[in-house]
MIGU-189122 format. One record per residue (C-alpha): x, z negated, y; residue in one letter; residue number from 1. Coordinates in steps of 0.1 Angstrom, whole numbers, plus 5000, padded with zeros to 4 digits. Layout:
<sites>
SITE     x     z     y  aa    i
SITE     X     Z     Y   A  NUM
...
</sites>
This chain:
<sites>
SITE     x     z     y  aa    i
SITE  3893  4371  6064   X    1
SITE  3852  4375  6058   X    2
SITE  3846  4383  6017   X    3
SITE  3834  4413  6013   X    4
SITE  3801  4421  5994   X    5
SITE  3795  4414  5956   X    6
SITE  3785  4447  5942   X    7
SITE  3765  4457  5906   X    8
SITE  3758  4490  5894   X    9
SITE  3735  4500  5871   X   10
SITE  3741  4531  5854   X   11
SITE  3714  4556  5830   X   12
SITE  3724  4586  5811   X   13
SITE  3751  4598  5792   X   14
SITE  3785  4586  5789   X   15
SITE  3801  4608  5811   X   16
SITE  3778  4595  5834   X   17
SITE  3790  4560  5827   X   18
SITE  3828  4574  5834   X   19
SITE  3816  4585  5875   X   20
SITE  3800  4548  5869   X   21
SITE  3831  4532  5861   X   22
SITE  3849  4552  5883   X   23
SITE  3831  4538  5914   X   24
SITE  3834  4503  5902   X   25
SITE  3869  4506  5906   X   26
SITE  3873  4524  5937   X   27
SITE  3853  4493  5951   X   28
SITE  3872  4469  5935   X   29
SITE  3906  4481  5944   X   30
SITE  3893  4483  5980   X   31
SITE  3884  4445  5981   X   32
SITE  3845  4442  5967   X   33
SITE  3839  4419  5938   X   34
SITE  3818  4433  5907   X   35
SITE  3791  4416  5892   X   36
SITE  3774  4424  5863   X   37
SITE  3746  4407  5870   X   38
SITE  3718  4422  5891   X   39
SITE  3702  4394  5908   X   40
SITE  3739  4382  5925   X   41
SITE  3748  4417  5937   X   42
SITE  3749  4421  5977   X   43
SITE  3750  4458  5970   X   44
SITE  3733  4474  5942   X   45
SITE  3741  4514  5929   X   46
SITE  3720  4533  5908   X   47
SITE  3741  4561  5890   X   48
SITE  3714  4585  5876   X   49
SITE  3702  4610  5850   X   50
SITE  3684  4639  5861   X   51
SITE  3682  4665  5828   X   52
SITE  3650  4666  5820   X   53
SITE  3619  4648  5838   X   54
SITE  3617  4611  5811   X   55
SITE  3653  4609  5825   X   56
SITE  3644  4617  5862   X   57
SITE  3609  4587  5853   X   58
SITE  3636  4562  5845   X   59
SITE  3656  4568  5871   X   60
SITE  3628  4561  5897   X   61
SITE  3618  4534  5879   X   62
SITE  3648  4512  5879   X   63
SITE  3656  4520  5917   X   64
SITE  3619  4502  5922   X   65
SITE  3629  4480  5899   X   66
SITE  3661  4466  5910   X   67
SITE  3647  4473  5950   X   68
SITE  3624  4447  5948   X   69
SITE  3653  4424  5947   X   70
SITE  3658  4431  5989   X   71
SITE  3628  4404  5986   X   72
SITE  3635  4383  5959   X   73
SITE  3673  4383  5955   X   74
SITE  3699  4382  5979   X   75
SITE  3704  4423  5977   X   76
SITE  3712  4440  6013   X   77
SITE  3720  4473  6004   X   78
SITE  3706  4498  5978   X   79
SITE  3726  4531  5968   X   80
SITE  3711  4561  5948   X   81
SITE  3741  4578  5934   X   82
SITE  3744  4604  5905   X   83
SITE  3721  4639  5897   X   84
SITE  3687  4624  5908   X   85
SITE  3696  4629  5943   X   86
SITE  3716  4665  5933   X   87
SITE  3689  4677  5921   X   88
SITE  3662  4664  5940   X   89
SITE  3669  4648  5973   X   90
SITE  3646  4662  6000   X   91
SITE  3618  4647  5979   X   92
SITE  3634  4614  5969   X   93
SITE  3648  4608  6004   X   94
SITE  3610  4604  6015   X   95
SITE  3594  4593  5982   X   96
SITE  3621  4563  5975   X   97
SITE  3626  4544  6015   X   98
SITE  3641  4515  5997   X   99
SITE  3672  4537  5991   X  100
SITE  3697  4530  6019   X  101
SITE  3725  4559  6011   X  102
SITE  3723  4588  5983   X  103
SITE  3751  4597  5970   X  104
SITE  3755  4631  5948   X  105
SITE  3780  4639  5920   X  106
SITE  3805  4654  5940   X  107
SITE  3812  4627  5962   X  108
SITE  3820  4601  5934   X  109
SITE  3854  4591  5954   X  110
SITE  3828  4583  5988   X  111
SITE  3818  4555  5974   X  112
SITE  3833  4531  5996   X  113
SITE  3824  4545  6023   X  114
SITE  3786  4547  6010   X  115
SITE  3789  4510  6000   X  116
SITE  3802  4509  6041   X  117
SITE  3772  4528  6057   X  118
SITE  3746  4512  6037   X  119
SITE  3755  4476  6044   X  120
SITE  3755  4489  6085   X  121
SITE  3716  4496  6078   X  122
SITE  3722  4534  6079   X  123
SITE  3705  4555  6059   X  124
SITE  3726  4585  6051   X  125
SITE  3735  4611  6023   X  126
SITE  3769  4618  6015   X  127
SITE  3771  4653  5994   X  128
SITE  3803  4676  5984   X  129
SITE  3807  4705  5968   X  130
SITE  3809  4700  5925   X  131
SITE  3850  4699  5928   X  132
SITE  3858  4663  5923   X  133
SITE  3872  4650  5887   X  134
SITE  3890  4617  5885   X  135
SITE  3924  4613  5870   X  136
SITE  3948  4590  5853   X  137
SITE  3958  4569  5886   X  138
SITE  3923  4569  5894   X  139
SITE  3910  4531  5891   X  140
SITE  3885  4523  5866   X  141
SITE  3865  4497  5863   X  142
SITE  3855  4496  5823   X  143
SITE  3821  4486  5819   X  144
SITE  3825  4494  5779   X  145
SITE  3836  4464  5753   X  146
SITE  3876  4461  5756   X  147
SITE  3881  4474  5725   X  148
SITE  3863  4508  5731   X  149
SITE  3867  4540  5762   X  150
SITE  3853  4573  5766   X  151
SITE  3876  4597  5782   X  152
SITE  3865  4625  5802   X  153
SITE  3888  4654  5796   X  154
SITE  3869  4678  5819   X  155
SITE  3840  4682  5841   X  156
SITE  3810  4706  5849   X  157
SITE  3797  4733  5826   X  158
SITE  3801  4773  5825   X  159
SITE  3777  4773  5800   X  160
SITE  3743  4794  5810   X  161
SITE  3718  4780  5787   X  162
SITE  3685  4784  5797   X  163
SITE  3666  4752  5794   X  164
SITE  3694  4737  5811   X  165
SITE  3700  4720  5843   X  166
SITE  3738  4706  5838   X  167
SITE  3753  4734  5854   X  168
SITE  3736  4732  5885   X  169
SITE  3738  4693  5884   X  170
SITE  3775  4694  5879   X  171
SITE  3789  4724  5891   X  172
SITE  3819  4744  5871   X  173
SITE  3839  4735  5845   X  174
SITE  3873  4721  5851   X  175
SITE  3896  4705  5830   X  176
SITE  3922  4679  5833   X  177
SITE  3957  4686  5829   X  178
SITE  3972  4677  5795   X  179
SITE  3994  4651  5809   X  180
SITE  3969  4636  5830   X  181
SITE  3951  4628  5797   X  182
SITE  3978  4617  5779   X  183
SITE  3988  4594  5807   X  184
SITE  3949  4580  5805   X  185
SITE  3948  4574  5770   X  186
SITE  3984  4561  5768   X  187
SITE  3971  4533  5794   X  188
SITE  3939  4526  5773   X  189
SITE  3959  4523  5743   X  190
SITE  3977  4495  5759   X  191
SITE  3949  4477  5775   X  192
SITE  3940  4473  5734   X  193
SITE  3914  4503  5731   X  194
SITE  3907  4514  5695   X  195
SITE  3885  4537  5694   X  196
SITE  3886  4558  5727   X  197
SITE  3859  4589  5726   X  198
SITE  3867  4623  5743   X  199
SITE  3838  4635  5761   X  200
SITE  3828  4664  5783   X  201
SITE  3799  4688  5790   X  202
SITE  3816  4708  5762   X  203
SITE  3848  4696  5751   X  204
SITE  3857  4725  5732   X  205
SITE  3861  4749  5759   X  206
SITE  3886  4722  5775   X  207
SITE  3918  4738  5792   X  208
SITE  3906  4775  5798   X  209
SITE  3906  4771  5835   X  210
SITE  3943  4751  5833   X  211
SITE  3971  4773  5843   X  212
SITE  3986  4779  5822   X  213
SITE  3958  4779  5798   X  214
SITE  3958  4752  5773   X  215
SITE  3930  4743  5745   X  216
SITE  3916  4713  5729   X  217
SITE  3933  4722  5697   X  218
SITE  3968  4721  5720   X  219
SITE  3954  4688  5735   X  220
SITE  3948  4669  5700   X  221
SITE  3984  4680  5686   X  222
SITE  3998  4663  5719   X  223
SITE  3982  4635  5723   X  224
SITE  4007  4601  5719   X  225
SITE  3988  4590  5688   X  226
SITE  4020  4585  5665   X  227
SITE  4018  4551  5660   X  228
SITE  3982  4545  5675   X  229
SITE  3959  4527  5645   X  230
SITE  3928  4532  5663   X  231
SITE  3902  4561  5664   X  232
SITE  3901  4588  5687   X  233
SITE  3865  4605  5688   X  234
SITE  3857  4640  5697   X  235
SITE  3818  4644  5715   X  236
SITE  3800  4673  5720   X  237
SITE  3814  4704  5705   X  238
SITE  3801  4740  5711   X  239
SITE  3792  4757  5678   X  240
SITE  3809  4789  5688   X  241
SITE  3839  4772  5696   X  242
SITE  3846  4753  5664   X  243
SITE  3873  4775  5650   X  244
SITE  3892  4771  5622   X  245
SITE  3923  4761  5641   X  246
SITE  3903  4729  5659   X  247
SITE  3891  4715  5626   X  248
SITE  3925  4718  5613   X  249
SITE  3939  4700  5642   X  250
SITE  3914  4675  5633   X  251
SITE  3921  4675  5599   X  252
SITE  3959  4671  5607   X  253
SITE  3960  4645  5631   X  254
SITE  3959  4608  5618   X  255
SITE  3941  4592  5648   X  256
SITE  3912  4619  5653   X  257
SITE  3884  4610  5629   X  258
SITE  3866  4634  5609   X  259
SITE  3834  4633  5628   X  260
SITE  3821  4667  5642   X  261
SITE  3794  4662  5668   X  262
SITE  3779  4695  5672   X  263
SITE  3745  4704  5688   X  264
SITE  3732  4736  5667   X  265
SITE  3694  4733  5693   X  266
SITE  3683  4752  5669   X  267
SITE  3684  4782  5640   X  268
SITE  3662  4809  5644   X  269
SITE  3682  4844  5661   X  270
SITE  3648  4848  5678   X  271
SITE  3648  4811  5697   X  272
SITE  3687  4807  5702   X  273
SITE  3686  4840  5723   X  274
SITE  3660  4829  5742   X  275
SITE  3680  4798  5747   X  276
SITE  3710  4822  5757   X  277
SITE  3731  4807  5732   X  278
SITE  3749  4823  5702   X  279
SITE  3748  4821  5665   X  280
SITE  3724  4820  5635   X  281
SITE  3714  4802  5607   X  282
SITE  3737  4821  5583   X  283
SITE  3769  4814  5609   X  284
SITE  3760  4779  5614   X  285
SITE  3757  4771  5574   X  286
SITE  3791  4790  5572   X  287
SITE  3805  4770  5600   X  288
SITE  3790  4738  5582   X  289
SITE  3805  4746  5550   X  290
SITE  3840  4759  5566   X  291
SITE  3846  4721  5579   X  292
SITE  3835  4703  5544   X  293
SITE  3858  4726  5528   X  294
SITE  3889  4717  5549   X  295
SITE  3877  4680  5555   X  296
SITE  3853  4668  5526   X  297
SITE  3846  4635  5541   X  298
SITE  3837  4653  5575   X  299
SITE  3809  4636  5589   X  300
SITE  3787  4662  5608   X  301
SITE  3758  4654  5639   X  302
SITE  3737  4680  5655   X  303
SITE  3709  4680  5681   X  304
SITE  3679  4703  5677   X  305
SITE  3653  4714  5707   X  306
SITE  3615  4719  5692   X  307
SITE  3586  4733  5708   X  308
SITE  3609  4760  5727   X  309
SITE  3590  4783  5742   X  310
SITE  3578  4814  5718   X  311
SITE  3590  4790  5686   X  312
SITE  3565  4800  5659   X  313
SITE  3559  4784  5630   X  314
SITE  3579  4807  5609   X  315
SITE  3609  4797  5632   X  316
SITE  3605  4761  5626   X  317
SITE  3602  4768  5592   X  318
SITE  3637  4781  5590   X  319
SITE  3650  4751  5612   X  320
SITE  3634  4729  5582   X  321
SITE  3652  4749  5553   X  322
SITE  3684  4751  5575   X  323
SITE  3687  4713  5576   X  324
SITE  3677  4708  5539   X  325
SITE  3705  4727  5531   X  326
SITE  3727  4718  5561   X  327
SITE  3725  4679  5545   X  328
SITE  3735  4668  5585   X  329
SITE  3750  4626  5583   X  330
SITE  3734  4625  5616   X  331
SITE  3706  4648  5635   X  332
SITE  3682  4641  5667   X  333
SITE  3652  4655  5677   X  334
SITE  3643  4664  5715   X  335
SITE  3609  4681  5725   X  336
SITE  3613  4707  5746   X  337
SITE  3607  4699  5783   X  338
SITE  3601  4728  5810   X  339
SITE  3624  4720  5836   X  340
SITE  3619  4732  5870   X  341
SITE  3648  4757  5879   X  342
SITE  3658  4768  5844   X  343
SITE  3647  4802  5829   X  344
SITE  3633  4793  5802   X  345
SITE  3605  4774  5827   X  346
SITE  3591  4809  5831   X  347
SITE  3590  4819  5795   X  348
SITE  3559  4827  5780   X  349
SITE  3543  4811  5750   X  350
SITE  3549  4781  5759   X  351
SITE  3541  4754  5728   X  352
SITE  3518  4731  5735   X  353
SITE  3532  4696  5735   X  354
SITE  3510  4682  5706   X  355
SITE  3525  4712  5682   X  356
SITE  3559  4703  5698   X  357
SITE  3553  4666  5688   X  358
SITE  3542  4676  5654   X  359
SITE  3572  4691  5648   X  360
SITE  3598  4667  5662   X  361
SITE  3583  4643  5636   X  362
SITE  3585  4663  5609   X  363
SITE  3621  4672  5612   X  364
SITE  3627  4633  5615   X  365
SITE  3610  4630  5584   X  366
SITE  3625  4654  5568   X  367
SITE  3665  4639  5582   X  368
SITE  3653  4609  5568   X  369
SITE  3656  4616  5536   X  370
SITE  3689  4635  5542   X  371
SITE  3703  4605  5557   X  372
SITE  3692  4578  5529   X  373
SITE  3706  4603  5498   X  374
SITE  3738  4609  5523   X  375
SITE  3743  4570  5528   X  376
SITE  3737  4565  5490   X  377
SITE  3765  4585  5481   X  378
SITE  3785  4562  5502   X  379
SITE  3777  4531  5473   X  380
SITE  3808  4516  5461   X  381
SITE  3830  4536  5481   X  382
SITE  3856  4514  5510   X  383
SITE  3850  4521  5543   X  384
SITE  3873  4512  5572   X  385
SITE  3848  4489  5599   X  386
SITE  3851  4487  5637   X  387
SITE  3837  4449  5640   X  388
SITE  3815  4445  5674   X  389
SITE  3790  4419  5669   X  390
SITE  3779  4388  5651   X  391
SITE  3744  4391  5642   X  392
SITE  3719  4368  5659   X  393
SITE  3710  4351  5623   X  394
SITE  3749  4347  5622   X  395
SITE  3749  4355  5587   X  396
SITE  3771  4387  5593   X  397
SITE  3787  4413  5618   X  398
SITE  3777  4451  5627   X  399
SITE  3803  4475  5634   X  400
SITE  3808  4510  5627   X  401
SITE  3826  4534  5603   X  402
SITE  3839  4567  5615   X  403
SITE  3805  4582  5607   X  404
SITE  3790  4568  5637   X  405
SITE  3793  4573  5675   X  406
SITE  3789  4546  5700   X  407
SITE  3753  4537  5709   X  408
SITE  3740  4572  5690   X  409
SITE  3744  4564  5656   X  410
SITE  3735  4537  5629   X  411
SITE  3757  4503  5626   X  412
SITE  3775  4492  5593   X  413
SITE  3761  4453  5581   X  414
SITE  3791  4431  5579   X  415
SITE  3793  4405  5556   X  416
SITE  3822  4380  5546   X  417
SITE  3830  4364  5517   X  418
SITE  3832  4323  5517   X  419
SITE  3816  4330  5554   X  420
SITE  3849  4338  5564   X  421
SITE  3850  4347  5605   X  422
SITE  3855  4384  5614   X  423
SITE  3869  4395  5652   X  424
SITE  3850  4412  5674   X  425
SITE  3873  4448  5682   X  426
SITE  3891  4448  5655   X  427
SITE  3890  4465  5619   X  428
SITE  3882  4458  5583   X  429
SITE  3881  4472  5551   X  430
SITE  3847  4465  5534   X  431
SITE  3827  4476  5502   X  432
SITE  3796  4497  5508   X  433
SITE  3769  4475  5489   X  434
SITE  3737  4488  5501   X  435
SITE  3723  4522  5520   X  436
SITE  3697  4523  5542   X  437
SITE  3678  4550  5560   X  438
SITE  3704  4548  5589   X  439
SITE  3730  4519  5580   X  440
SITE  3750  4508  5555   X  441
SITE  3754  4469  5543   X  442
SITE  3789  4460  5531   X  443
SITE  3813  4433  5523   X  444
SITE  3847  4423  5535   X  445
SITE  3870  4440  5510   X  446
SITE  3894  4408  5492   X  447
SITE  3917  4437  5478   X  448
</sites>
């Protein structure tokens, strides 16, 4: 029998991009392709790619030129363009980007062997469905992620109508998982040696209003088979207006689910956030704040923030400065407003020009700074349980992470051992925090 094709994928965005990624990996593996991680010895290459705002859409085009260049060099025969670059803007990629061989959108994740197929034929084709699909527990993965670590996608798609926002229209409407279906997932990564496995979704706390019937996240987390799991399960991107009481005391009350509340405010100011089409205010979001430090003290608490939205003044911005003085956020990032094609807020006026917008994004960073070192000082003396993941190159120490920081998002805890004692990569210590920095911590190996 001939061998079929090696095949690499290269994949940009979020993580619940890298899920669809992983998700194709395996569909081609379990049909009979062999995965390679490296670039230059893939027959077939896929590019899985961002589209939310345009630096996303820039990289995107850049690493398919990139990695095409390898039909010269390499021994690569067939290039695929998978992902929301080609939702959201085929007719002009399909003629701007000839090197692609087969586009492949969102909804047709499960095509992807038969992409892989009609791009190694020397057809060039597009395969698009409607935003339905969603994978499920029996669905093959291949995990591209360190063993020890998973994201699990417990729903799909967005109902959400904010207005600088392209998700919806890039991944259609939300739908959620059954229950069982994720408990079936995570019992299988929990096996495969997973600790730390990270719930994800557009907005994971509207999860299981489409089930019937209905279900929430805050039924989800009480059923999860975490009994006698040791590891951490991590809850991502959280809607403000759907933090209730009830989730964080689910939190709160389940041993496995770390007290880490990932929660993008955008911004403060009534005036903006309607403009965005989202809800709140500053005085709801500081009660919100203070409602989960109450019930959960160590909580650890990230937020996003959008600056330069359109008809922002400076006395808005003002009140998004005083809001995170007194929010005292563990972790906070900055974006600058991009005008996105398609959105409504595109065709706002008072647009702010992009040097005021950049102004601003630094001066909140500046500001978090600050926040961050005092927050991390506080954390002096105090024992932190460490996910170990790497030795560092001097090999004079490890980095990890405590339960204050998200994969690939947040800072790194400093590792180091007493009597140079060796730590293992995936697993857990107990350490000492010695030293604070801006965004890490330094610690030692506890001995007691």
């Amino acid at each position: 029998m001939t061998e079929k094709p090696t095949v690499a994928l290269v994949s940009l965005g979020c993580p619940k991009n890298l899920v669809d990624s992983e998700v194709m990996l395996g569909l081609l593996e379990q049909a009979g392709y062999s995965i390679v991680e490296d670039t230059e010895q893939a027959q077939v290459l896929i590019v899985n790619t961002c589209a939310f705002i345009a630096p996303a859409e820039q990289e995107a085009v850049e690493a398919i030129l990139d990695v095409a260049e390898l039909k010269e060099t390499g021994q690569l025969k067939a290039l695929i363009c998978a992902g929301c670059l080609p939702q959201r803007h085929l007719d002009s990629i399909r003629d701007e980007l000839p090197e692609v061989d087969v586009f492949l959108t969102p909804g047709a994740v499960d095509q992807v062997v038969e992409a892989v197929q009609l791009a190694l034929k020397g057809q060039r084709e597009v395969i698009k469905s409607p935003l339905t699909y969603i994978y499920n527990a029996e669905t093959p993965r291949w995990r591209s992620t360190p063993q020890w670590l998973a994201y699990l996608k417990v729903a799909e798609g967005c109902n959400n109508r904010c207005s600088f926002c392209t998700v919806p229209s890039l991944r259609g409407p939300y739908r959620s998982r059954p229950v069982d279906d994720i408990r079936d997932e995570l019992a299988s990564l929990v096996e495969e040696g997973v600790w730390e496995v990270c719930l994800i979704a557009q907005d994971t706390t509207n999860y299981g209003h489409d089930l019937e019937p209905p279900a929430s996240l805050v039924q989800l987390l009480d059923e999860l088979p975490t009994r006698d799991y040791d590891g951490w399960i991590r809850i991502m991107y959280m809607y403000p207006s759907r933090v209730s009481e009830a989730l964080i005391e689910a939190v709160a009350r389940a041993d496995a689910v770390v007290p880490y509340f990932d929660i993008p405010f955008q911004h403060v100011a009534s005036a903006v956030l309607r403009q965005m089409r989202r809800p709140g205010n500053t005085e709801s979001y500081l009660r919100l704040i203070n409602q989960i430090r109450q019930i959960i003290p160590k909580a650890a608490l990230r937020t996003t923030f959008i600056v330069g939205f359109p008809g922002e003044t400076e006395q808005d911005f003002q009140l998004l400065l005083d809001c995170v003085q007194e929010a005292r956020f563990d972790r906070l990032a900055v974006f600058r407003y991009w005008p996105e094609p398609g959105t409504a807020a595109a065709k706002l006026p008072d647009q702010v020009p992009e040097e005021v917008a950049n102004q601003r994004q630094e001066e909140l960073y500046s500001v978090q700074e600050d926040i961050s070192l005092a927050n991390n000082e506080r954390l002096v003396g105090q024992r932190l349980r460490v996910l170990v993941e790497r030795e560092l190159e001097e090999g004079d120490g490890w980095a990890g992470r405590s339960y204050r920081d998200a994969p690939e998002i947040d800072g790194e805890v400093i590792i180091y051992a007493e009597d140079n004692n060796t730590l293992e990569l995936g697993k857990f210590v107990w350490a000492k925090v010695e030293k604070a920095q801006v965004h890490d911590l330094e610690v030692v190996v506890a001995t007691d």
